[in-house]
C-alpha positions as CSV (number, residue, x, y, z in Angstrom):
1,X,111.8,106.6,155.0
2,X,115.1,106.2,156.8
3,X,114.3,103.0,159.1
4,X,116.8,101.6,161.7
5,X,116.2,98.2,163.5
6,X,117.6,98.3,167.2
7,X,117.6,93.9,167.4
8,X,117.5,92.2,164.3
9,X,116.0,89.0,165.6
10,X,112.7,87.5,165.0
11,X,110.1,90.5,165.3
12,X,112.9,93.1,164.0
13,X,114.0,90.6,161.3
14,X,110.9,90.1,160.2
15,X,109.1,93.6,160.2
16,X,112.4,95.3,158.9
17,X,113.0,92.9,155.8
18,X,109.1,94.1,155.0
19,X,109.8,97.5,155.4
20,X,112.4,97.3,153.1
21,X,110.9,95.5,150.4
22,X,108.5,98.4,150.6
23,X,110.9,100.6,149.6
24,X,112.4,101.7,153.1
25,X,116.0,102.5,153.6
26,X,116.4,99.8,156.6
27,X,119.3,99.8,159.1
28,X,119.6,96.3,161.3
29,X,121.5,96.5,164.4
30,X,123.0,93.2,164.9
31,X,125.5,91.1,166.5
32,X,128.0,87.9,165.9
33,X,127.0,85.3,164.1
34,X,124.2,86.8,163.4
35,X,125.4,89.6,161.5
36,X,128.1,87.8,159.9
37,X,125.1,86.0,158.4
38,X,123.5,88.5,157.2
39,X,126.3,90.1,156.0
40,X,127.2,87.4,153.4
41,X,123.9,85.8,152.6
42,X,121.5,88.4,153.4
43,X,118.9,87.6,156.3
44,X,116.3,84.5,155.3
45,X,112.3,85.1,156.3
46,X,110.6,82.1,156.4
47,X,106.9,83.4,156.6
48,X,103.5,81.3,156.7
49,X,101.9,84.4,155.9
50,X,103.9,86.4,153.2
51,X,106.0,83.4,152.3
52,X,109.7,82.8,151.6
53,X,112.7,85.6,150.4
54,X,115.7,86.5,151.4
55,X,115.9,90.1,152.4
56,X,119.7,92.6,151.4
57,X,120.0,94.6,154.2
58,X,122.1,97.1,155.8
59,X,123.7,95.5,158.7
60,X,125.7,97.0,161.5
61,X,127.0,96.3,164.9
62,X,127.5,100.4,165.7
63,X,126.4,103.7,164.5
64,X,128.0,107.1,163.7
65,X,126.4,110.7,164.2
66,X,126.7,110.7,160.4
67,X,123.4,109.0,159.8
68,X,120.4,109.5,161.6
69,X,117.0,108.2,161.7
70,X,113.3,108.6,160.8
71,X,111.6,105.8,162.8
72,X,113.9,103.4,165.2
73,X,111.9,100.1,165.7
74,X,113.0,99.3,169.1
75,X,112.7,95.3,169.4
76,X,115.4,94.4,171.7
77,X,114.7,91.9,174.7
78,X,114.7,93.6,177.9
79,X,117.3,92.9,179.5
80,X,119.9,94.9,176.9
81,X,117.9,98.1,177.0
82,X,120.2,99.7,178.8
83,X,122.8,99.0,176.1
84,X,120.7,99.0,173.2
85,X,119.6,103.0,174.1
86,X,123.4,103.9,173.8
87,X,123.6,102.0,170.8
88,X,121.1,104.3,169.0
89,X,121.7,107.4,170.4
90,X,123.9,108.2,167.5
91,X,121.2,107.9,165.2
92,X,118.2,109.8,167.1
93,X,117.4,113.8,165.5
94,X,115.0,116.0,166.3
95,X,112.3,114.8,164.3
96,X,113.3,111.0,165.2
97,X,110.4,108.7,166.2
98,X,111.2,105.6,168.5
99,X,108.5,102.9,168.5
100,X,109.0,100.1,171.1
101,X,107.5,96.2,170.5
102,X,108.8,94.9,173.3
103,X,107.3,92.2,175.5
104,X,106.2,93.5,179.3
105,X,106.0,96.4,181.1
106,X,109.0,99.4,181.7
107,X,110.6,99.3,178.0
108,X,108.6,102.4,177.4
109,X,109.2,104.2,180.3
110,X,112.8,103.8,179.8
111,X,112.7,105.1,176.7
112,X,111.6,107.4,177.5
113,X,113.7,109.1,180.5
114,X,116.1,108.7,177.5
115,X,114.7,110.9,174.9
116,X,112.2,113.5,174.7
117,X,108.6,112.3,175.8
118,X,107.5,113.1,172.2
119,X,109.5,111.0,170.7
120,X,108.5,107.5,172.1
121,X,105.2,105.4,170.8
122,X,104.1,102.2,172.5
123,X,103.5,99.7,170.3
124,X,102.8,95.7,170.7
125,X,102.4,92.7,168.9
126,X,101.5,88.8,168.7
127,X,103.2,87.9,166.0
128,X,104.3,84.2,166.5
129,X,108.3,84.8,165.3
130,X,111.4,82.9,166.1
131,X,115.1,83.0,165.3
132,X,116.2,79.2,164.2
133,X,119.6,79.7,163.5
134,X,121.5,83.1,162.7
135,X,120.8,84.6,159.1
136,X,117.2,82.9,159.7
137,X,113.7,84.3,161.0
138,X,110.8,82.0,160.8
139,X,107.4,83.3,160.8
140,X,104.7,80.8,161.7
141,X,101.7,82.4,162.9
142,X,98.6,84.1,161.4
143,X,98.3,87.5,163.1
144,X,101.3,89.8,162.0
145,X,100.5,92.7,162.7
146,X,101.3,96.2,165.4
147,X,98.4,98.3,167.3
148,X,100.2,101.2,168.3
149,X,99.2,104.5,169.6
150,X,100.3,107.3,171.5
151,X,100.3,108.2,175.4
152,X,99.5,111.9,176.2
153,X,102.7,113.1,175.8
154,X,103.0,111.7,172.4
155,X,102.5,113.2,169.0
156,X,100.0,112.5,167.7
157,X,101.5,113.1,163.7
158,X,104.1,110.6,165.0
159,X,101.4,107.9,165.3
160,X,99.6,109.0,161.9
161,X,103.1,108.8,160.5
162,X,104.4,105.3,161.4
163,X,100.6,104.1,161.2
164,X,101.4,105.2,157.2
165,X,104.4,103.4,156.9
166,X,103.1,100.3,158.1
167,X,100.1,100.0,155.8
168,X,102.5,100.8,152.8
169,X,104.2,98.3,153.6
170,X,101.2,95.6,153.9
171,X,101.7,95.6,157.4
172,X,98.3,95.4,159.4
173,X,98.7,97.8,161.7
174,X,95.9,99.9,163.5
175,X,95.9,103.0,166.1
176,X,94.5,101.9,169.5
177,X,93.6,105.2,171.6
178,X,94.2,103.2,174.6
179,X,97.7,101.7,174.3
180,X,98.4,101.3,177.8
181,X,95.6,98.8,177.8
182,X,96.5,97.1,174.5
183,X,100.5,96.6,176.6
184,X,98.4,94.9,179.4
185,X,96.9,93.0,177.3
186,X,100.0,91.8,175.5
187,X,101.6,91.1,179.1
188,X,98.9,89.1,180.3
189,X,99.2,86.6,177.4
190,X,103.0,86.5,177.4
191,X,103.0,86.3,181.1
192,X,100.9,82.9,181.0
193,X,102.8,81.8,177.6
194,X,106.3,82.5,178.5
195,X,106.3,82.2,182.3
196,X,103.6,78.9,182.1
197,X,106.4,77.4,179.0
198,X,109.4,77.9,181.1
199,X,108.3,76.7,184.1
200,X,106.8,73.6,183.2
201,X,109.6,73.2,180.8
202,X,106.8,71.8,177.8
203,X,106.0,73.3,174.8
204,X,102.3,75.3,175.8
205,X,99.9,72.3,174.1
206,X,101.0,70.6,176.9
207,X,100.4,73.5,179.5
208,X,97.0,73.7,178.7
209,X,96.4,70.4,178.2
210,X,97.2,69.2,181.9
211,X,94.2,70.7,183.9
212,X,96.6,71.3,186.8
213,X,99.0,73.4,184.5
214,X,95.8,75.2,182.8
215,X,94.4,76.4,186.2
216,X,97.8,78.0,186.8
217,X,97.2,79.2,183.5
218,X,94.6,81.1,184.7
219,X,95.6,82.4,187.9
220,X,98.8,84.0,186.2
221,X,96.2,86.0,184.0
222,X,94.2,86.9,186.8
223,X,96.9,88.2,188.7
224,X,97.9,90.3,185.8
225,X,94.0,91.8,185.3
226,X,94.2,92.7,189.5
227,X,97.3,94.3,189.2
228,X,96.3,96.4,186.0
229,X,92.9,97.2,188.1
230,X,94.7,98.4,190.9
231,X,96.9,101.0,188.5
232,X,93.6,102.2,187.2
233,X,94.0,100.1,183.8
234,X,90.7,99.4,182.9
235,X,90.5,96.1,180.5
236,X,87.9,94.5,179.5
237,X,85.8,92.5,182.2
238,X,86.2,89.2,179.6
239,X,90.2,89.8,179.3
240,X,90.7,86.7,180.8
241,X,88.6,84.2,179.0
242,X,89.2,85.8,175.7
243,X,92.6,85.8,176.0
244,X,92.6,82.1,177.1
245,X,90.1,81.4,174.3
246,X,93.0,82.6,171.8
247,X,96.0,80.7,173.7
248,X,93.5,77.7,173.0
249,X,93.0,78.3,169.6
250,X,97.1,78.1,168.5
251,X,98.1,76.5,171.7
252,X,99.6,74.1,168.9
253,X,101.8,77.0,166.9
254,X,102.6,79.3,170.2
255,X,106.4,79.1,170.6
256,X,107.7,81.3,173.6
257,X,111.0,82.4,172.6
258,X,111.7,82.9,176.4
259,X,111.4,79.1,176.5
260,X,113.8,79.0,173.2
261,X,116.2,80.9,175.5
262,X,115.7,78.9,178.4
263,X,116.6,75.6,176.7
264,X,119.8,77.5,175.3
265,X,120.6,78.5,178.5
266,X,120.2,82.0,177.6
267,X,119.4,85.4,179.3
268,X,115.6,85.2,180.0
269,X,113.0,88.5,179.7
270,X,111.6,87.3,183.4
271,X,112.1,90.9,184.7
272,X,109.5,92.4,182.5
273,X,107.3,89.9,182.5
274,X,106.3,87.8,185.3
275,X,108.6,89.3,187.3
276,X,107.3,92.6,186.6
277,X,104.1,91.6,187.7
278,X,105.4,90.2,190.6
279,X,107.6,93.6,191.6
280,X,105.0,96.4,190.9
281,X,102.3,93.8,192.7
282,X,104.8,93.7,196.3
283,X,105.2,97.7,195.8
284,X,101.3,98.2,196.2
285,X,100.5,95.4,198.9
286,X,98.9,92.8,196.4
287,X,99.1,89.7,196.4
288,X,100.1,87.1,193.2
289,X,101.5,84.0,194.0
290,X,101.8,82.2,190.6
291,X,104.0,85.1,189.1
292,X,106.0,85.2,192.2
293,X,106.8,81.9,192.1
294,X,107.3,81.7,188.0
295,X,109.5,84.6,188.8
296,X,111.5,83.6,192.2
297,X,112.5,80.2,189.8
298,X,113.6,81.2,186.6
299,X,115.6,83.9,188.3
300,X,118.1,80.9,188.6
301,X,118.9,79.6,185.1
302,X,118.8,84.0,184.1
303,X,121.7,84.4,186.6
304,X,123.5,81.7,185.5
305,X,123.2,82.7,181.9
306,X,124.6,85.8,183.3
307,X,127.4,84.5,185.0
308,X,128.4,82.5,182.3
309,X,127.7,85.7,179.5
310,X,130.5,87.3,182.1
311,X,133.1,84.9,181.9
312,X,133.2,84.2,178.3
């Protein structure tokens, strides 16, 4: 399968380099340093789970209408969707399929206003991934896998398709008939390991080791379970503890690469994350405090990061 990479860093990286040792024909969009990188060296996985290779890719910084793909992994952050959709254009037929891992809420959506309906799956996953340096992708966690599925304007041999490539691979993936509530999910957790990280500027041991910082903890992830309520997202009455049971159980290994980019003074993800919350919440009348105040801070260092982005 033809297999193109819209964000070659940690998750695409990683899940891409797979692919291709599967037998895929895999496409990385890339950028700078990175690219140069992988370029001349090839791109280096680091992986607790899979262990250590380093992966000859196909690696661009544009497309041409010359090549098109089968599946487009779209792992970009957030903030560069609008950018990243007119970098693949090019490569999208027909018979395309576009499967999104982003973090947060909205990626989908604008996916797809961009392309037919049919094309676009939802797809998320908690794999614990970071980019060190460029050329590198470190893997670190235990749970690598994707629960995709399609929405009701998806196809459904789309799903059984990409569900196929994955297990070929040795990825674990599984179809979740309820994807919408698997994203929520996913932005809870994020929502109280990125926002809860960047906030108290601490690596997230530390967050939930400071009762004060672990009741806020909470209260982000309650938010999150009102707000899906009130969309008619229907997760499960626990959400909340479980979720905090499994932020306790590799509170030691959870990076938030949110965090990474805040120390690098980065662009951060806060507008589809807590400050997603935080927007669709003030649209409907509810209240939630905690993400509105994650969001109203780290709004600072992001448009600084912007400004400075600009100027170079």
């Amino acid at each position: 399968m033809k297999i193109l990479v819209m964000g070659a860093g940690a998750v695409g990286g990683f899940y891409g380099s797979i692919l291709q040792m599967a037998g895929n024909d895999v496409t990385l969009v890339a950028r700078g340093d990175h690219l140069d990188e992988i370029k001349k060296s090839g791109l280096r996985i680091k992986s607790k789970s899979i262990g250590h290779f380093t992966s000859k890719l196909r690696a661009v910084s544009a497309l041409n209408s010359n090549w098109n793909a089968d599946l487009i992994l779209f792992t970009v952050k957030g903030f560069d969707n609008r950018d990243a959709i007119e970098l693949i254009r090019p490569a999208v037929a027909s018979d395309t399929i576009i499967l999104t891992l982003q973090n947060g809420i909205g990626s989908g959506d604008e996916l797809r206003r961009s392309f037919s309906l049919s094309k676009v799956l939802l797809g998320v996953t908690y794999i614990d991934a970071h980019k060190p340096s460029p050329g590198i992708v470190v893997e670190s966690g235990d749970d690598s896998g994707i629960v995709l599925g399609e929405t009701e304007d998806s196809n459904p041999d789309a799903v059984t398709s990409v569900h196929k490539v994955f297990n070929s691979a040795q990825i674990n993936a599984r179809v979740s008939k309820m994807i919408q509530v698997e994203v929520w999910n996913k932005l809870m957790f994020i929502c109280a390991l990125s926002g809860m990280s960047c906030i108290v500027r601490a690596g997230f041991e530390n967050v939930l080791d400071n009762p004060e910082t672990r009741d806020l903890t909470i209260r982000v992830m309650r938010e999150v379970e009102s707000l899906a309520m009130a969309k008619g997202i229907i997760l499960d009455s626990n959400v909340v503890q479980s979720t905090m049971d499994r932020l306790d159980d590799n509170k030691s290994t959870l990076t938030s690469s949110m965090y990474t980019d805040l120390e690098n003074g980065n662009r951060l993800e806060i507008e589809v994350l807590n400050g997603a919350v935080s927007k669709y919440a003030s649209e409907i009348g509810l209240k939630t405090p905690v993400n509105d105040f994650i969001t109203a801070c780290l709004m600072v260092p992001h448009r600084a990061a912007i400004k400075r982005a600009n100027r170079s």
